[in-house]
N, CA and C of each residue as an Amber inpcrd file, in Angstrom:
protein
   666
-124.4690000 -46.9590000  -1.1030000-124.8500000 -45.6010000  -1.4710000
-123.5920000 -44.8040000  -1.7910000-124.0990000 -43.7980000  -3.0190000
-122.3000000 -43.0070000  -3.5110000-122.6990000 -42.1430000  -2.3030000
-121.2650000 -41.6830000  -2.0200000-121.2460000 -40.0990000  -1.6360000
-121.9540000 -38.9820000  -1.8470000-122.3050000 -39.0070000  -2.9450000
-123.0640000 -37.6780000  -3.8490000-124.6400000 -38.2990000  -3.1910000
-125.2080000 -39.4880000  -3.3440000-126.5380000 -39.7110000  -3.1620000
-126.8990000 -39.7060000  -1.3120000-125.5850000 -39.8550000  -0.5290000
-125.6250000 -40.1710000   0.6570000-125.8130000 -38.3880000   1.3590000
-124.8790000 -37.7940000   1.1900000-124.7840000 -36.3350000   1.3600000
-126.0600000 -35.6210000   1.0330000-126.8320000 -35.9870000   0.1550000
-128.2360000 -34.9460000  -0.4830000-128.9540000 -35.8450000   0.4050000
-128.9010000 -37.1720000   1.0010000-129.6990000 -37.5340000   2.0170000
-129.7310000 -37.2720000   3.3930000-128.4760000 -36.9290000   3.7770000
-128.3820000 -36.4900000   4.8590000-128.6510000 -34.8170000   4.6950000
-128.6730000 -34.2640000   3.6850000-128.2690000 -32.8740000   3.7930000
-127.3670000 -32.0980000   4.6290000-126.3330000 -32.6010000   4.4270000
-125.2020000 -31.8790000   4.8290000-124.4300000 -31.5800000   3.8080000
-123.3750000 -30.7620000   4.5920000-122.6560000 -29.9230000   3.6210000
-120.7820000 -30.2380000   3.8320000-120.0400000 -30.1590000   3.1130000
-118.4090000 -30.5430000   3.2710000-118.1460000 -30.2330000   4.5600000
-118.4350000 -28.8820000   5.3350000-118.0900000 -28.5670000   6.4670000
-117.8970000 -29.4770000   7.4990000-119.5960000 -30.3110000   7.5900000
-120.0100000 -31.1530000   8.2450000-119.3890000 -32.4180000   8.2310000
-118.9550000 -32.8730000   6.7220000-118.1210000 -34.3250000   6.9610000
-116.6770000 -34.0140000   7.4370000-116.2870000 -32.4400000   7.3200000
-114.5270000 -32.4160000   7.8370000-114.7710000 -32.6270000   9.1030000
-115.6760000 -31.8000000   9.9440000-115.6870000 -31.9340000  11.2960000
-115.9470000 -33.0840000  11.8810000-116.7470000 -33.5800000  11.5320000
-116.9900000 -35.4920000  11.8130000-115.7600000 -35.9570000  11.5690000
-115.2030000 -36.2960000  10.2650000-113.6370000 -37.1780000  10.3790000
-112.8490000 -36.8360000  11.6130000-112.6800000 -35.4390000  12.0580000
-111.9270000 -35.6740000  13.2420000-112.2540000 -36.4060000  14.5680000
-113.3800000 -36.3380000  14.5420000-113.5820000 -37.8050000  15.6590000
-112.5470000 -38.8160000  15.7730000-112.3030000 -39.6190000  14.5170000
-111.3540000 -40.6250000  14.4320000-109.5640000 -40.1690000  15.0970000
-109.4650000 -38.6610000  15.4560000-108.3710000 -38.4790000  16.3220000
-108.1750000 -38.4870000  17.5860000-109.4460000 -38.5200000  17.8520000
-109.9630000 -38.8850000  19.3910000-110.7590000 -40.7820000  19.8210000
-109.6770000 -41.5890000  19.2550000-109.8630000 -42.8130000  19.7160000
-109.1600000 -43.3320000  20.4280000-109.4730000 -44.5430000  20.8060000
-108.5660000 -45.4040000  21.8140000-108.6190000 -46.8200000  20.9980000
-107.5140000 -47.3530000  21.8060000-106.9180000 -48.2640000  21.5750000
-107.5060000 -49.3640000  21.8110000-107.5300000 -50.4810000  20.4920000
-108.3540000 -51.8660000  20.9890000-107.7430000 -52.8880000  21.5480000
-107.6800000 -53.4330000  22.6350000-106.9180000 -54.0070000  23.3500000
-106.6350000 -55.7440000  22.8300000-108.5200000 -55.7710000  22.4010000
-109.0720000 -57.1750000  22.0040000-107.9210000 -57.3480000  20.5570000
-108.4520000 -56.5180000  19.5500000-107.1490000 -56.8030000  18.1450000
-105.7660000 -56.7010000  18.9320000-105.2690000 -56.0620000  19.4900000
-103.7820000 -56.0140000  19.7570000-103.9560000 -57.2930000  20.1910000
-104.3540000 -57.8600000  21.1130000-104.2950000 -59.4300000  20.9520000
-103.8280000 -60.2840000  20.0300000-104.6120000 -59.9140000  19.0090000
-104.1170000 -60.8210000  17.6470000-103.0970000 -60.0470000  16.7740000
-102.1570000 -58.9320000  17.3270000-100.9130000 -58.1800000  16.0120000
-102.1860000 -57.4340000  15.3860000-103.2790000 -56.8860000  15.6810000
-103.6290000 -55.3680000  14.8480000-103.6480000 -54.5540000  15.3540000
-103.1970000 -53.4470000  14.7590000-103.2010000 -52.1020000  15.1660000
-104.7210000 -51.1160000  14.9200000-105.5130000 -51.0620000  16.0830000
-107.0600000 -51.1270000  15.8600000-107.4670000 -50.2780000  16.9680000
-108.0540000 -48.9150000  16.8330000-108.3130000 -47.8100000  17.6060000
-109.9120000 -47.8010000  17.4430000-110.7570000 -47.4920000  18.7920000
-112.0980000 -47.5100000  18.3070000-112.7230000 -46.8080000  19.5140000
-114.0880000 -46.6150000  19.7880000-114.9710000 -46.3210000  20.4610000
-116.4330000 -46.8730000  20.2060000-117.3840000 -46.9730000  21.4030000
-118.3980000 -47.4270000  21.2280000-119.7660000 -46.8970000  21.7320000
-120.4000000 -46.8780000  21.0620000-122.0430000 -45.7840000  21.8460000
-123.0910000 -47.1410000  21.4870000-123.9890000 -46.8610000  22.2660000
-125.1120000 -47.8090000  22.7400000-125.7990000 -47.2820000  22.6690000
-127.2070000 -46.8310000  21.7580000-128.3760000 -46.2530000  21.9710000
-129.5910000 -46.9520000  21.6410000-130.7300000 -46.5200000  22.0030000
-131.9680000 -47.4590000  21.8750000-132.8570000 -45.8690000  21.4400000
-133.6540000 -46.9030000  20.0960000-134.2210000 -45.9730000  19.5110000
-136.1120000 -46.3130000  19.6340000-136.7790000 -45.5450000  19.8340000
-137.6680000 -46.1840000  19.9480000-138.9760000 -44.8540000  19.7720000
-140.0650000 -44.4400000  18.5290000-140.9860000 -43.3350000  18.4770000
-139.4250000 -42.4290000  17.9900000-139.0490000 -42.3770000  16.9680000
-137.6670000 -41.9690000  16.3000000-137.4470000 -41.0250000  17.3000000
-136.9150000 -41.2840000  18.2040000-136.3950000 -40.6440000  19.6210000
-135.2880000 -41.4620000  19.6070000-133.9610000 -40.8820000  20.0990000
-133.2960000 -41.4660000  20.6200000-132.1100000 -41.7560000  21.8750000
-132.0770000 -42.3430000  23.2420000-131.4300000 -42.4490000  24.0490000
-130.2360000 -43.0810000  24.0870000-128.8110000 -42.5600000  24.2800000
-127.4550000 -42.9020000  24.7270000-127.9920000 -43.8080000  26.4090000
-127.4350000 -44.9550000  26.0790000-127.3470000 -45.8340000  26.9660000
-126.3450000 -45.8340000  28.1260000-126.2080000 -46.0050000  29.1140000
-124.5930000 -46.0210000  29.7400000-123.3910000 -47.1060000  29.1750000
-122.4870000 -46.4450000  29.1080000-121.4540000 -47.6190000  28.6420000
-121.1870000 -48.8720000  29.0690000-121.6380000 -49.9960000  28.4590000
-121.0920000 -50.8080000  28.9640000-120.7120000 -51.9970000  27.9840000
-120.8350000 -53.2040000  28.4110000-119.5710000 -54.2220000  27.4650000
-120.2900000 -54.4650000  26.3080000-119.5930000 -54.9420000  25.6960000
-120.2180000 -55.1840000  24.0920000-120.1900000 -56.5940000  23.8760000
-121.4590000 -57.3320000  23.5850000-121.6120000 -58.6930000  23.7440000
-121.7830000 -59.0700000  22.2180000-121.6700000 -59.5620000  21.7410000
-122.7750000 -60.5740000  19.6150000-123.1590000 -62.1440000  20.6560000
-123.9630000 -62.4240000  19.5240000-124.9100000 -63.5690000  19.4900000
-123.6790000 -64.6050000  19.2760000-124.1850000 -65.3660000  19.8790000
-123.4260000 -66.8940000  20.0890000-122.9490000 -67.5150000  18.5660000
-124.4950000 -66.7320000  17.7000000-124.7120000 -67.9280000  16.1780000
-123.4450000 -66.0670000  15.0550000-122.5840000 -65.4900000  15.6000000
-122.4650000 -64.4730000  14.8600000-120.4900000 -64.3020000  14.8710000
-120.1700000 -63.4630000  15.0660000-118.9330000 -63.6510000  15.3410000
-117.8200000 -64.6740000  15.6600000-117.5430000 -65.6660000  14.9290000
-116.8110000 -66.8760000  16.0270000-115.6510000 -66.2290000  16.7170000
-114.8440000 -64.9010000  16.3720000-113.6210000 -65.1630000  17.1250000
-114.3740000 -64.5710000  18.5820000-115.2930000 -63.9360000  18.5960000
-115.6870000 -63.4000000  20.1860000-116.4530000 -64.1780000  21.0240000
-116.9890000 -65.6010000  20.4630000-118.0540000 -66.1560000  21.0630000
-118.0520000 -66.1180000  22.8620000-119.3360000 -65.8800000  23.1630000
-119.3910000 -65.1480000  24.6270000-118.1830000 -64.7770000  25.1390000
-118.0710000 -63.7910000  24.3570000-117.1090000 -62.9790000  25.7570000
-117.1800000 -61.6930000  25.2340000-117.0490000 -60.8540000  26.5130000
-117.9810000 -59.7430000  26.6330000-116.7020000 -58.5360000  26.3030000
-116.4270000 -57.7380000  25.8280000-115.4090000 -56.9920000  25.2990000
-115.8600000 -55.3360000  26.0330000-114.8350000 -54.3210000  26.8460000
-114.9880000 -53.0920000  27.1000000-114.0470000 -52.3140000  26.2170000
-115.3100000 -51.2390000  25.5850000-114.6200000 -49.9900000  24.9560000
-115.1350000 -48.7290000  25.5170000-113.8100000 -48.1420000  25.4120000
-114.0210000 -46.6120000  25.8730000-115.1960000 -46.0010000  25.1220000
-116.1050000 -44.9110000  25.7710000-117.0200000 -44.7500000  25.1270000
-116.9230000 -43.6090000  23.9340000-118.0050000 -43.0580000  23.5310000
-117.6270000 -42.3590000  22.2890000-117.8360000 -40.8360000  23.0770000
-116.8460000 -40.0460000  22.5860000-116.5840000 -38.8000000  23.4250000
-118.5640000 -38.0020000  23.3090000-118.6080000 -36.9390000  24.0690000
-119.7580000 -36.1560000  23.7250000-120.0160000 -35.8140000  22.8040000
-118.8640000 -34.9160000  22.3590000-118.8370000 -34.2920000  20.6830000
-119.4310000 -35.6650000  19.7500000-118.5180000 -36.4890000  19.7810000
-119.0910000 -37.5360000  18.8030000-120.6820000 -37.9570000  19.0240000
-120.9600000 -38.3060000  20.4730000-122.1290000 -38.6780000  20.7430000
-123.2220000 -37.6950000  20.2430000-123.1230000 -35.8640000  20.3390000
-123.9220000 -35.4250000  19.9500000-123.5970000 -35.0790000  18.6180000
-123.0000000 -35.5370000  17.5500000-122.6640000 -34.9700000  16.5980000
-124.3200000 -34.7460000  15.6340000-124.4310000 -33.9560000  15.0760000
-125.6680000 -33.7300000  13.9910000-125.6230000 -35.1410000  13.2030000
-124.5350000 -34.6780000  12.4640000-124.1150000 -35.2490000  10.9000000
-124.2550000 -36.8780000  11.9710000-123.9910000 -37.8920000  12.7460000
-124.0100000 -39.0610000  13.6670000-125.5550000 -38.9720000  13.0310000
-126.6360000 -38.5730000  13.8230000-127.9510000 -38.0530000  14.1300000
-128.1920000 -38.6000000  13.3500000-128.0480000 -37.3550000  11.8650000
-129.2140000 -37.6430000  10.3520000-128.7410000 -38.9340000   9.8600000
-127.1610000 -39.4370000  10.0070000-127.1240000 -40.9430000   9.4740000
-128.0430000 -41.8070000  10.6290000-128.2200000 -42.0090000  11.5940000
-128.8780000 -42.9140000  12.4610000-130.5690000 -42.8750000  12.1070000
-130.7370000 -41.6220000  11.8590000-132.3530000 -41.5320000  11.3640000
-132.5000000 -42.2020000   9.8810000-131.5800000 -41.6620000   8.9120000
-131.6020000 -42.6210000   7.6910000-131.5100000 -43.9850000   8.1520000
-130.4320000 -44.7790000   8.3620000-130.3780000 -45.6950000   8.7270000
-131.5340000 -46.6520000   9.4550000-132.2050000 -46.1550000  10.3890000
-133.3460000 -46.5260000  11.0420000-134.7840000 -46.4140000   9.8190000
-135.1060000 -46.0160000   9.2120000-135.6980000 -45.9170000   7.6070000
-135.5660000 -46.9510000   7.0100000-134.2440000 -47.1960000   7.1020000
-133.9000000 -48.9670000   6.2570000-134.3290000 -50.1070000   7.3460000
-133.8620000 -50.0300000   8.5040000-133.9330000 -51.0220000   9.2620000
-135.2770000 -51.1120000   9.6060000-136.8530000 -50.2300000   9.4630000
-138.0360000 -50.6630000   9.9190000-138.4290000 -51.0100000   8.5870000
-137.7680000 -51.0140000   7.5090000-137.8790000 -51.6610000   6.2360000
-137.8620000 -53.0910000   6.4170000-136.6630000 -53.5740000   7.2850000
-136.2780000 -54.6080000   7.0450000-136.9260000 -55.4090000   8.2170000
-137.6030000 -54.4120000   9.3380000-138.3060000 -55.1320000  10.2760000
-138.8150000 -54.6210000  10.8410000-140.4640000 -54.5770000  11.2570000
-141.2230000 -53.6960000  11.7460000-141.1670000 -54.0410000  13.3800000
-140.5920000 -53.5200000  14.1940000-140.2150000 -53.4990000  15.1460000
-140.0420000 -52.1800000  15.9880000-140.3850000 -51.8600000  17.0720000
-141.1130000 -50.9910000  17.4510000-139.6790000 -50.1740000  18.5870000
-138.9320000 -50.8920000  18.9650000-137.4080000 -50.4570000  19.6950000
-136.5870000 -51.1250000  18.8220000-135.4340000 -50.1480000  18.7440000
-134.4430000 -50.8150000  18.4820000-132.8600000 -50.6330000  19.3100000
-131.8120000 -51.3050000  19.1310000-130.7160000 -51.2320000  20.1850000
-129.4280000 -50.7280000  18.8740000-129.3410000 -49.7650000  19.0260000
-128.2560000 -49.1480000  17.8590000-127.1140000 -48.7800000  18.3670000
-125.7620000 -49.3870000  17.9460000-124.7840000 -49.4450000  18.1700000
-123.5700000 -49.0760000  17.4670000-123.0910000 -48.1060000  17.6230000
-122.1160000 -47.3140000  17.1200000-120.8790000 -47.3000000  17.3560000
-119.7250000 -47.9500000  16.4400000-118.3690000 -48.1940000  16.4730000
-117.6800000 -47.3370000  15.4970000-116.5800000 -46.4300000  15.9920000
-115.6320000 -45.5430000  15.0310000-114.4660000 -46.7680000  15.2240000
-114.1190000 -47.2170000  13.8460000-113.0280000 -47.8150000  13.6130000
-112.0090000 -47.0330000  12.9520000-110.6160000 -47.0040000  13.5890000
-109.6210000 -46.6890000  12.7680000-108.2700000 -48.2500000  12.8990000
-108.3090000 -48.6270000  11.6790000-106.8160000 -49.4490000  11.7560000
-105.7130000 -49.4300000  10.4060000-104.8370000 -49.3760000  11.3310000
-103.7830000 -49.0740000  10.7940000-102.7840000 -50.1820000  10.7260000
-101.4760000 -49.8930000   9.6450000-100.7240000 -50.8580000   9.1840000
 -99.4690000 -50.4000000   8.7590000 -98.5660000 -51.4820000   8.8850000
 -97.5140000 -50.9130000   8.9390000 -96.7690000 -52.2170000   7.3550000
 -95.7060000 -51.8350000   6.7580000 -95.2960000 -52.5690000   5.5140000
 -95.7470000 -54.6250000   6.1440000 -94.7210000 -54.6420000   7.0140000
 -95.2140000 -55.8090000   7.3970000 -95.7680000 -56.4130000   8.6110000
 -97.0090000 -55.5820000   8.1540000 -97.8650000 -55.8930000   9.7250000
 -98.7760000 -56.7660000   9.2070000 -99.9310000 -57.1000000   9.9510000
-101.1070000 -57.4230000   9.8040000-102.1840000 -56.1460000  10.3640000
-102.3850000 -55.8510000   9.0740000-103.1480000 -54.5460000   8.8450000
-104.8570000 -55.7470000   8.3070000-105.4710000 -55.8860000   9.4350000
-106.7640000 -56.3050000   9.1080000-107.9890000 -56.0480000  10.0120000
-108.9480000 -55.5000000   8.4860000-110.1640000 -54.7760000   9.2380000
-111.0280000 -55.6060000   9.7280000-111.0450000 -56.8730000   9.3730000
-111.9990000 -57.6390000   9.9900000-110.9960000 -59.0570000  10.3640000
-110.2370000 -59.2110000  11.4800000-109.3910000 -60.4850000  12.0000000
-110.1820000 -61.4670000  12.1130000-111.6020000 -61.6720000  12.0440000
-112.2290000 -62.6180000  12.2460000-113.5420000 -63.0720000  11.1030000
-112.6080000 -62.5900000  10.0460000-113.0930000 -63.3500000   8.5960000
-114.1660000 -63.4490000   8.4630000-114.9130000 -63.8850000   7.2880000
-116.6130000 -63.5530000   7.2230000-117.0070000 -63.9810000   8.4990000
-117.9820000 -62.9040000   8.8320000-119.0590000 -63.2790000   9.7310000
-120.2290000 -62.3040000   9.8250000-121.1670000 -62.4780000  10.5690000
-122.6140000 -62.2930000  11.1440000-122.1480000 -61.4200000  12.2750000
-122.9070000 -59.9910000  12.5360000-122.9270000 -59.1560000  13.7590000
-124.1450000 -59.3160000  14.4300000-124.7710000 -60.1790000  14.4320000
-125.8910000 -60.8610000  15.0020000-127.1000000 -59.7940000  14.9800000
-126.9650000 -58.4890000  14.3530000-128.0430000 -57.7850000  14.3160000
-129.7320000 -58.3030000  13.0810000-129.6300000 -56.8180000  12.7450000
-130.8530000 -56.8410000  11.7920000-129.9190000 -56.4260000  10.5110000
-129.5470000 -54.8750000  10.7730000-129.2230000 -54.1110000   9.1770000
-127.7610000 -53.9870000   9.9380000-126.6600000 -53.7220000   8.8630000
-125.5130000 -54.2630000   9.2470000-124.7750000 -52.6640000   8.3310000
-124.1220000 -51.3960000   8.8840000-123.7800000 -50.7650000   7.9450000
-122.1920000 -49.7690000   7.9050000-121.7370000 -50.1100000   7.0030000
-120.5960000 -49.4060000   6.7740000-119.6460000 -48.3610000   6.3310000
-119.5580000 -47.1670000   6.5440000-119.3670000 -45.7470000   6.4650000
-117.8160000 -45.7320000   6.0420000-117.2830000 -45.3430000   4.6800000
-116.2190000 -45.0920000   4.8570000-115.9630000 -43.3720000   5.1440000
-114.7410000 -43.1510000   6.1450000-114.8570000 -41.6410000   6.3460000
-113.4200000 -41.3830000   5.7570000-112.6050000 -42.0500000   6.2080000
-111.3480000 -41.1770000   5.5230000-109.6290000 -42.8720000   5.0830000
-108.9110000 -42.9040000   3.8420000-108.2210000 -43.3630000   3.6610000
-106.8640000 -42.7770000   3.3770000-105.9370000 -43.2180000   4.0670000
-104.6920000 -42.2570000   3.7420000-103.6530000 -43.3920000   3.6890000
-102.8450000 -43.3740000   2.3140000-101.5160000 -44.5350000   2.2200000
-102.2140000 -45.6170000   2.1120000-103.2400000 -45.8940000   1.8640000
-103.6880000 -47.2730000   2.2650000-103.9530000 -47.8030000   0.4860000
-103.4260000 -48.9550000   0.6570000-104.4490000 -50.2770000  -0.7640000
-104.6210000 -51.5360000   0.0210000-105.7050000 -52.0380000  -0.4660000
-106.4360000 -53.5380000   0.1570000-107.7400000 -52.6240000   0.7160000
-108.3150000 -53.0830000   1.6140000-109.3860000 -53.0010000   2.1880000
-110.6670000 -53.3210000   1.4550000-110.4670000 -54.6870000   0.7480000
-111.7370000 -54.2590000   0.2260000-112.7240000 -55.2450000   0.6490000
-114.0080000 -54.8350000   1.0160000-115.0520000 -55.6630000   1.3350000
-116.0990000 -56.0360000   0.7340000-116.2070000 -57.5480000   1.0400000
-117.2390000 -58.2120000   0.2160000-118.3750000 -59.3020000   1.0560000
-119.2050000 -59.4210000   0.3590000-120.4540000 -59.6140000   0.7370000
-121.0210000 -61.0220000   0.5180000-121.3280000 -61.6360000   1.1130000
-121.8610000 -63.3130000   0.1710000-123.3000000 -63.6310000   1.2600000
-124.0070000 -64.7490000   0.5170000-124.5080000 -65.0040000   1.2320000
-124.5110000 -66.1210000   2.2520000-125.6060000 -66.9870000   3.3150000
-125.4740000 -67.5240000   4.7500000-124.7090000 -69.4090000   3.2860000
-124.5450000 -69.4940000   2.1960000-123.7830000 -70.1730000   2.1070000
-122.8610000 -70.3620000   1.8320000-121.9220000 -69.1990000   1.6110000
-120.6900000 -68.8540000   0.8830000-121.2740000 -67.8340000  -0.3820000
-121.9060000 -67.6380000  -1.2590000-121.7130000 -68.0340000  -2.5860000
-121.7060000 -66.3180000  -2.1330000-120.5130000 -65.4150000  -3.1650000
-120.5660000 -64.6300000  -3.7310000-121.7130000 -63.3970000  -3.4950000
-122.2160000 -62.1450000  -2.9700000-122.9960000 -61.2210000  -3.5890000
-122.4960000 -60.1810000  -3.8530000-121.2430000 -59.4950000  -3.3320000
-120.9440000 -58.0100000  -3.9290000-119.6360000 -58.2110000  -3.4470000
-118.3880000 -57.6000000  -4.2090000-117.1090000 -57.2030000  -3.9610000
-116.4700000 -55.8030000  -4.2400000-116.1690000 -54.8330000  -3.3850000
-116.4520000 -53.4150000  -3.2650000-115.1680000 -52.8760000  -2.9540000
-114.5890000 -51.7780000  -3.2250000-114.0500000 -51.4050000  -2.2890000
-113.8100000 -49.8350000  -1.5030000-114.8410000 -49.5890000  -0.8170000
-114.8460000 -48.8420000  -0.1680000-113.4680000 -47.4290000  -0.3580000
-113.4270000 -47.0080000  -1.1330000-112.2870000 -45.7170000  -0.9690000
-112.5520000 -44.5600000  -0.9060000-113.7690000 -44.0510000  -1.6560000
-114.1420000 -42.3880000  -1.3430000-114.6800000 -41.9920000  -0.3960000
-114.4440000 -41.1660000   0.4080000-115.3810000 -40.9120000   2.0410000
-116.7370000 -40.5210000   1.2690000-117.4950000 -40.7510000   2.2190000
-118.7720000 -40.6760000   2.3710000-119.8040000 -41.9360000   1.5680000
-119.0310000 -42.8180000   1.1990000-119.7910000 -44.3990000   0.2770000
-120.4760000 -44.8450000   1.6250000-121.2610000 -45.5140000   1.6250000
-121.9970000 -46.3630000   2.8780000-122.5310000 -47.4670000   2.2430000
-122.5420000 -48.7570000   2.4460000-122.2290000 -50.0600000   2.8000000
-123.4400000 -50.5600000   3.4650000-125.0750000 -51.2840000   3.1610000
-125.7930000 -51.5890000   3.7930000-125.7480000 -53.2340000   3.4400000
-126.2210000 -53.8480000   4.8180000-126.8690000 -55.0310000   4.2750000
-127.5680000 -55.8580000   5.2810000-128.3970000 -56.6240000   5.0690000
-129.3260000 -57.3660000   5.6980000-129.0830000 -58.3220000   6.6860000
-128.1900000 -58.2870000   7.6790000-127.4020000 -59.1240000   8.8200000
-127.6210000 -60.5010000   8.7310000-129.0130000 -60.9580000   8.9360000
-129.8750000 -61.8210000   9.2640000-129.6830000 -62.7220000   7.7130000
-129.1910000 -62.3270000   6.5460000-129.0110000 -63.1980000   5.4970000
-127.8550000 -63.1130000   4.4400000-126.5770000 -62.1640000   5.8230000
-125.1040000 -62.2240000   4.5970000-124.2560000 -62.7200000   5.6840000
-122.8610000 -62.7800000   5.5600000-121.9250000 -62.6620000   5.6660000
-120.7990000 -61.2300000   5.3360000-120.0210000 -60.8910000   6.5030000
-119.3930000 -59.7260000   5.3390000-117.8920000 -59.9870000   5.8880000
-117.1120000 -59.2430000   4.8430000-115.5330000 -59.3120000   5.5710000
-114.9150000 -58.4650000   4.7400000-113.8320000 -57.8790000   5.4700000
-112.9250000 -56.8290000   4.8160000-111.5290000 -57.3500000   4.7890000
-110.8220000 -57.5420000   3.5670000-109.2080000 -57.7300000   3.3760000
-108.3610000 -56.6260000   3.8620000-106.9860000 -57.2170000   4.0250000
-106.5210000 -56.6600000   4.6880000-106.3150000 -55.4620000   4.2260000
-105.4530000 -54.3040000   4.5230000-104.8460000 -52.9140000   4.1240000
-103.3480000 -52.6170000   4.2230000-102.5230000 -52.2150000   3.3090000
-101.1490000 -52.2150000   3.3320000-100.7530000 -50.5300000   2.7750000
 -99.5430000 -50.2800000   3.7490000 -99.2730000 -48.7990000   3.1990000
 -98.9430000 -48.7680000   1.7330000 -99.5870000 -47.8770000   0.6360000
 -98.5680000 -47.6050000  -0.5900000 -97.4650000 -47.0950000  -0.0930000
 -97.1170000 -45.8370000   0.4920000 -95.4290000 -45.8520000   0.8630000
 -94.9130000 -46.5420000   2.5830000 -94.1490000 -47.1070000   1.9820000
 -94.0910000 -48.1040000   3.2710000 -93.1420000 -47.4200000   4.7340000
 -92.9690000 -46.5180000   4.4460000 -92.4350000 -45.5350000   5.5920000
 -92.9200000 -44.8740000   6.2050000 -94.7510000 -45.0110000   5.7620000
 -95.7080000 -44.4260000   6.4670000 -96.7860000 -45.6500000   6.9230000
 -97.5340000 -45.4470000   7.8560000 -99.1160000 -46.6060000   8.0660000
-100.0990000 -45.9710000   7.3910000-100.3500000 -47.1800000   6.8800000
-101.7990000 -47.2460000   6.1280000-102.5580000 -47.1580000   7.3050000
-103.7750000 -46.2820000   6.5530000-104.8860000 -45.8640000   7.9100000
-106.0870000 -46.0990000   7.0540000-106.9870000 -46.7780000   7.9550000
-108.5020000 -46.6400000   7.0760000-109.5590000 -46.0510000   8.0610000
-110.3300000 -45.2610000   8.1930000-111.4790000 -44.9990000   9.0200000
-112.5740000 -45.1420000   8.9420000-113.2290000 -45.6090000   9.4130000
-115.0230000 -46.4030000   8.8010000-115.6490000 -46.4520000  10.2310000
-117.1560000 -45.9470000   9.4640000-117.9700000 -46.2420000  11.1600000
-118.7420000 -47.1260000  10.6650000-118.7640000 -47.9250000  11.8830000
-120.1480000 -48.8780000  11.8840000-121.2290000 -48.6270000  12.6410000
-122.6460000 -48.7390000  11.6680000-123.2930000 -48.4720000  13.0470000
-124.1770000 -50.0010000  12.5150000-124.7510000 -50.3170000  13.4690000
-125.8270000 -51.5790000  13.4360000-126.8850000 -51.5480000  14.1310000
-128.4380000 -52.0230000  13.4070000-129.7980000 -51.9160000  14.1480000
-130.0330000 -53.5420000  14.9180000-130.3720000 -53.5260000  16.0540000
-131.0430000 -54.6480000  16.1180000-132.2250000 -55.0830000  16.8240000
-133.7290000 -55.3120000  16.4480000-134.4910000 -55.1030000  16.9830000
-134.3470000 -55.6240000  18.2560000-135.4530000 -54.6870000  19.4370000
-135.4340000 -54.7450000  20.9020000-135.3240000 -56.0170000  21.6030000
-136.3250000 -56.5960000  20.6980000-136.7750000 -58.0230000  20.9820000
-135.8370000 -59.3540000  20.8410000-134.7300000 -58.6860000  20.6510000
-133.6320000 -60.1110000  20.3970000-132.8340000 -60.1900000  21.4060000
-133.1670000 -61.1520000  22.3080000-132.8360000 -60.8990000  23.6230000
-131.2130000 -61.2970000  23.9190000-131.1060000 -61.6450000  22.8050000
-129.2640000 -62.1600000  23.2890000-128.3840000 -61.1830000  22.5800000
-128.9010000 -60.3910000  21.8490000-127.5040000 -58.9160000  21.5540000
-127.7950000 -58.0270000  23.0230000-127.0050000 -58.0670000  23.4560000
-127.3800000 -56.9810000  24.9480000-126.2430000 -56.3550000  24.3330000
């Protein structure tokens, strides 16, 4: 979705996306990427949606499906949670209600477990500046979606789409805030290249939220 078509869906207004980007100054540090040399700041919210109502869960670890992620396979990862402000943000809200629109599209399912990640990573001339360290893969959900909010110094990042056999479906690259990024979990693959500063005396920064649906009933995304 462009910007222009995403914004008249949410009905919001510029105000609303400045105040949201600052979220991304209030993150923490990913302990799991620093593992592997990335520089990778994030937060995480847990909610279950269910009669388009929706409940913040208590924080706790963040698990994927066995058949989804290979670099995490069972093991259970803690992130700081997503501040209040963020948690109650409006502009959060009307994307989660859109979003949930697509996902009973894609599966009539009566709860769902919606999960919300603010990514910021950053890069330095010769770092390993990468948004996804663990190369195509599966988030073991249903609808799988990607928000760009803000790019500064940055080239690379671009993400592409194929399907469960390799072959090719979309190659994108995400640069104007407010683009959003959907796709069908259950029958792609996705991955993002890396990101490198244009001036190299500064870090490349990219900011993108993810949020992901996955129906109630799938008992191994906890």
């Amino acid at each position: 979705m462009s910007p222009l078509n995403l914004t008249r869906s949410l009905g919001v207004g510029r105000e609303a996306w400045t105040r949201f980007a600052r979220h991304w100054d209030d993150l923490a540090q990913d302990p799991y990427a620093a593992e592997l040399g990335v520089r990778r700041l994030r937060r995480y919210g847990h909610y279950l949606w269910r009669d388009r109502a929706w409940r913040l869960l208590p924080n706790g670890a963040f698990a994927q499906p066995d058949n989804s992620n290979p670099l995490y396979v069972g093991k259970n990862r803690d992130f700081e949670p997503l501040t209040d402000a963020f948690a109650q943000d409006p502009l959060l809200h009307a994307l989660m209600r859109l979003l949930g629109r697509v996902a009973t599209g894609l599966d009539d399912a009566a709860e769902w477990h919606v999960k919300v990640h603010p990514f910021r990573v950053q890069a330095v001339a010769d770092g390993d500046g990468r948004p996804a360290p663990e190369g195509p893969h599966r988030d073991g959900v249903t609808l799988v979606s990607s928000l760009m909010v803000r790019r500064r110094n940055t080239v690379g990042g671009q993400s592409s789409v194929c399907d469960l056999s390799g072959r090719p479906l979309l190659t994108t690259t995400l640069d104007e805030p407010g683009t959003l990024l959907l796709g069908d979990d259950r029958r792609t693959l996705h991955d993002v290249s890396p990101i490198r500063p244009i001036d190299h005396s500064e870090l490349a920064q990219r900011d993108v939220l993810v949020i992901t649906f996955a129906a109630a009933d799938v008992t191994s995304h906890r």
